[in-house]
N, C-alpha and C positions, 0 to 999 in steps of 0.2 A: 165251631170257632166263629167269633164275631168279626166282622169286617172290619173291625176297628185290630181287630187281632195283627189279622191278616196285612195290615196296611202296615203295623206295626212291626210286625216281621219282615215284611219286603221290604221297609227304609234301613233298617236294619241289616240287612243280607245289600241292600244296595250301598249302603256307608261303608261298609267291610269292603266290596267291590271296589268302592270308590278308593278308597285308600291305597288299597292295594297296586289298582292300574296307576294310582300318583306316583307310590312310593319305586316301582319298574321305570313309568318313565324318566323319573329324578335319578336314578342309576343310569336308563341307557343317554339321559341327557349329558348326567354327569362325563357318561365315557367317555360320549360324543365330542363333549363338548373340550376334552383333551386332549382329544385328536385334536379339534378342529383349532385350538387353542394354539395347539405345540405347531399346527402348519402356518399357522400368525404370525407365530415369532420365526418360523423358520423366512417366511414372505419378508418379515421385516427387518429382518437382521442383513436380509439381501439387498435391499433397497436403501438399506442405511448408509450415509454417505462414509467414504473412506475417508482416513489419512495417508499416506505414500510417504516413506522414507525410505530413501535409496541414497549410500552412498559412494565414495569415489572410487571404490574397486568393484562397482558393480550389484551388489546385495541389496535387496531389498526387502521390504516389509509395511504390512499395513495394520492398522490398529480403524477400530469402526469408530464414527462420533457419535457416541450414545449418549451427547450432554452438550447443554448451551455453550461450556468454554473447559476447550484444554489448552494446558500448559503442559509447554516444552522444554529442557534444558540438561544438563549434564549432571544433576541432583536426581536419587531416586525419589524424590519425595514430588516429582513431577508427574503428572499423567502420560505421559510419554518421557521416559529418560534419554537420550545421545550420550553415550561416554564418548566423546571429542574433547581433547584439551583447547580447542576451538571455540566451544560453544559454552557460555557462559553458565551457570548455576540452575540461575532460573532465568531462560534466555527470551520465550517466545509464548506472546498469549493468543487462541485460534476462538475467534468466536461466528455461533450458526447463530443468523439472524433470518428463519423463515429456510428460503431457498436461497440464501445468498451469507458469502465468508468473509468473515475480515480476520487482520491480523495487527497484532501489537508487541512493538520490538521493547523490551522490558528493560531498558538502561543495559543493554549489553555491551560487554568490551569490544567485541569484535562486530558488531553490527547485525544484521540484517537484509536481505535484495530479494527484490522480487522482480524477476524480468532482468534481471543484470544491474538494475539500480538500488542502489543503497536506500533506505528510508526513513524517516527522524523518530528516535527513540521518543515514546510514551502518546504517539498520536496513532491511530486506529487507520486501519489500509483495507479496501476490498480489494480481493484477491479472485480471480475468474476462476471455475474447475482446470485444473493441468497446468495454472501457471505455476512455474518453477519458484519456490524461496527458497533461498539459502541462506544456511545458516553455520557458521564452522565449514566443515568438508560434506555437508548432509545436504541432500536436496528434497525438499517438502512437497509435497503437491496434497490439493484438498480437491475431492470429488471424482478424481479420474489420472490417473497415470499422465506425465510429459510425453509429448512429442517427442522431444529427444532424452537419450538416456545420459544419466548424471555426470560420467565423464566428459562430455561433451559441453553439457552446461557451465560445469564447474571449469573446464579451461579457456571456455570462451572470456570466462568471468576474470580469468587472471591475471593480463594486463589494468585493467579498472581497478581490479583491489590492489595493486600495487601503488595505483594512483591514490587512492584513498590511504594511504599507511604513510606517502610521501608527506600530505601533507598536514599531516599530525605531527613529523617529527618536526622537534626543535631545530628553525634556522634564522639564525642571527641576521641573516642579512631582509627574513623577512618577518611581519608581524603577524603571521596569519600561522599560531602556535594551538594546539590539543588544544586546550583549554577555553582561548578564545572562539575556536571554534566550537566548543559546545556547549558556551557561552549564549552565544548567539542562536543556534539550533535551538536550545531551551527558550530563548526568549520568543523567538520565531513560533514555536511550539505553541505557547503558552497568548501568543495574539491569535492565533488562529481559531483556538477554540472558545475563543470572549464570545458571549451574545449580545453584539454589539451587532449593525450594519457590518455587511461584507466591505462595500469601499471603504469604512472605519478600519476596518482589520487591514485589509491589505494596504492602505496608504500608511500605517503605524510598522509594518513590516518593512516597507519600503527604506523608511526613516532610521529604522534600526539598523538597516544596512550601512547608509550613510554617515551613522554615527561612530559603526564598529569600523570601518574602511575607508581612511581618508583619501586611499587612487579611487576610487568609487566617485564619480563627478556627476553622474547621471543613473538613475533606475525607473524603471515602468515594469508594470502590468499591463499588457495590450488584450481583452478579454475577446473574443470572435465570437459572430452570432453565429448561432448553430444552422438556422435557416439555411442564412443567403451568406455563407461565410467570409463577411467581410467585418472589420474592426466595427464594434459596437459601444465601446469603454476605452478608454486609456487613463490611466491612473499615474502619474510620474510624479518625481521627486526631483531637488536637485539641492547641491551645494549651496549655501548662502549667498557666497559671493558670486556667480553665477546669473546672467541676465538669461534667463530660460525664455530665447525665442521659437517659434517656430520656422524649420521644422525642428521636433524634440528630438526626436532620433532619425535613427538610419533607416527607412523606407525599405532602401533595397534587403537589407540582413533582415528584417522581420518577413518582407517575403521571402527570402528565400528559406527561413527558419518555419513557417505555415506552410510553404509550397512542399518541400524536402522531409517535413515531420522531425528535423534532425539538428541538433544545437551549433551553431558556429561559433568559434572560438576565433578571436583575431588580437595576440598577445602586442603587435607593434605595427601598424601601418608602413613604417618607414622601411621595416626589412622582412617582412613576410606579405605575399600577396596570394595567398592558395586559394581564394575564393575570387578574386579579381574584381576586388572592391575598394582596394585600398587608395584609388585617385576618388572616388566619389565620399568616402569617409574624411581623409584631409580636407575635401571642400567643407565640411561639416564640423570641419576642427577636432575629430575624434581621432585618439592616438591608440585609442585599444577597446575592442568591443567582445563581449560575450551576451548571447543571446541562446536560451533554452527554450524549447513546446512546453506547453503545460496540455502535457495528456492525463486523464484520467480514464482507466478503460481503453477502448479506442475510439474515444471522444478528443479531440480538439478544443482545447479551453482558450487557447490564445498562446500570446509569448512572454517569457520574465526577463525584460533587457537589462543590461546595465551597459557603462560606458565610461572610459576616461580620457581626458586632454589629453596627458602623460602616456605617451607608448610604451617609455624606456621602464618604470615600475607599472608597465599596466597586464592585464589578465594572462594568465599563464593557463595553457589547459588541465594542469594538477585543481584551478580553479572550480572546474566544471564537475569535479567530485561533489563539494561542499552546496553548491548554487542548485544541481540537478537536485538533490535532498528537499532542500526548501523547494525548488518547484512542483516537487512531486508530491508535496502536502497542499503548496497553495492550488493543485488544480482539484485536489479530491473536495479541498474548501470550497471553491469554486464551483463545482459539481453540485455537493450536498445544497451548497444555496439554492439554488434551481427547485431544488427538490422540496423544498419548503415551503 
């Protein structure tokens, strides 16, 4: 046999070989590779962030976020359904952006809160893992269970949603009806997301107040540097007829609203004094004052004041519904600019 033979034969018997030992490994790959596959998804389905529904008798349940955006609502044609006569149709939109959540209250009847606050239908909310939304009787959380359990949330929450149902209903003696309030929210809504300049936006927010609320005699935005947290912006509005000198407002009520984290309502100077301001505000000719935080997160954005001459039609704390709304969008606005 000729060496050419032989060489011929050996490639031969080695391409047989070869094949062979390919087509074993491509099988124990394969196996392998199903094992190792099926323990991926097991890793990953673990790691996958949660959804948490629990509600007021205690029950709970979670659903994984296998997708950029669910929806929530009392429709089965939702990614999550709630049967709540509470919760609207198509109530709630959840979006994963990376490692971080937001939420979007989808023109619902009954609203939306997150953290016990209410927030403006059709504008987008970051939501931290375990903070509480509610929505109907249901309490939501994205990434990790609540601190406290949903009874808890949900009755802390029941005096405020009284406040808010107040002052929706029709009353004659006052202007501030369903409608015009969501009137307004809508417009509020709808400056804040302009890509326009930030002080554009919020000084056209301002105006809108002034134009839907004639006790409204004075408003600012007081924006706080994050640094050195003292006033860095102030953005106010006022009345026409009004000679806006300084000082624009109440020094003391914005500090104590920065210092406290917490809104001060003052409906009349002349027969309420619970904060024991009311001789330093008549120096300043104000007859009613509301003053909210604008927190986003637990950042500190500043303050949203308003103010009126008038004590006797001036701020009620049913007020502090409607105004906490608007300020809990103008700080995420406020936020996001930053970030830009």
């Amino acid at each position: 046999m000729s060496s050419n033979d032989l060489l011929s034969k050996a490639g031969a018997g080695s391409s047989i070989l070869y094949e062979t030992f390919i087509g074993i490994f491509a099988v124990l790959i394969e196996w392998e590779y199903g094992l190792f596959s099926s323990s991926i998804q097991k890793i990953s389905r673990e790691a996958m962030p949660k959804i948490y529904i629990m509600n007021e008798t205690g029950q709970a349940r979670f659903y994984d976020f296998d997708r950029d955006t669910i929806y929530v609502g009392r429709s089965g044609d939702n990614d999550i359904q709630i049967k709540d006569r509470f919760v609207s149709r198509l109530h709630l939109k959840i979006n994963q952006v990376g490692k971080r959540f937001f939420i979007k209250d989808l023109k619902s009847t009954n609203g939306t809160y997150i953290n016990g606050k209410p927030i403006i239908s059709g504008i987008g909310f970051e939501v931290e893992k375990g903070a509480p939304i509610v929505i109907g009787t249901s309490v939501i959380c994205v990434g990790e269970m609540p601190k406290n359990d949903a009874q808890s949330i949900l009755k802390a929450m029941k005096p405020f949603r009284e406040l808010v149902n107040e002052i929706y209903d029709l009353d004659p003696d006052r202007p501030m009806t369903y409608q015009k309030n969501l009137d307004l929210m809508n417009r509020v809504k709808n400056i804040l997301t302009q890509k326009t300049p930030i002080d554009d936006r919020l000084g056209k927010v301002l105006d809108d107040i002034l134009d839907f609320f004639n006790r409204v005699d004075k408003s600012a935005i007081i924006l706080i540097d994050k640094e050195n947290g003292q006033i860095s912006k102030t953005i106010i509005r006022c009345q026409d007829e009004l000679d806006l000198e300084e000082p624009w407002y109440s020094q003391n009520v914005v500090d104590m609203v920065v210092g406290e984290r917490n809104a001060v309502v003052i409906p009349d100077t002349d027969v309420e004094d619970e904060y024991n301001l009311s001789d330093t505000l008549k120096v300043l000719k104000i007859g009613s004052v509301l003053c909210i935080p604008l927190i986003s997160g637990a950042q500190m954005e500043g303050v949203f004041y308003i103010d009126s001459i008038d004590g006797v039609n001036g701020f009620r704390k049913d007020d502090f519904a409607l105004f906490s709304s608007m300020g809990a969008a103008i700080a995420m606005t406020v936020e996001s600019s930053y970030l830009q």
